[in-house]
C-alpha positions, 0 to 999 in steps of 0.5 A: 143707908144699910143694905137691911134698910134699903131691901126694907123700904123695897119692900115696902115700894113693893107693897104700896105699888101692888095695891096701886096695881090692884085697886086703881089699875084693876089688874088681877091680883095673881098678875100683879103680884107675879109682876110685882115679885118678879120686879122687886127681885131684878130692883134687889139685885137678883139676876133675872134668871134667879128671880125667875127660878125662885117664883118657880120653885116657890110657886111649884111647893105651894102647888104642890102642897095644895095637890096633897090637900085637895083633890081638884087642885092636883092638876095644878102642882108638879107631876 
């Protein structure tokens, strides 16, 4: 199986445990996408420090762009 194919059927693990998460489990949406995300990365093979990092840098650029957009949402980005 190729690297594609199996970061692919991850993928699609990842998707199928996050509604399971949500709909059977009732953890909030927010907590199980972060736990989700941050497990798929590690399971991809991505260092945790990295994993980590990246959900920070991708976190911090949609807050920030919010911060811009909307006023009441600037104490949420980056300063």
């Amino acid at each position: 199986m190729s690297p594609n194919t199996q970061l692919l059927l991850l993928a699609l693990g990842a998707v199928a445990v996050l509604i399971v998460l949500i709909a059977r489990f009732k953890l909030h949406p927010f907590i199980a996408l972060i736990t989700v995300s941050l497990a798929l990365g590690v399971v991809a093979g991505m260092p945790f420090g990295g994993v980590v990092k990246a959900l920070q840098d991708g976190v911090g650029t949609v807050l920030d762009s919010l911060r811009s957009s909307s006023p009441s949402a600037r104490c949420l980005g980056k300063e």
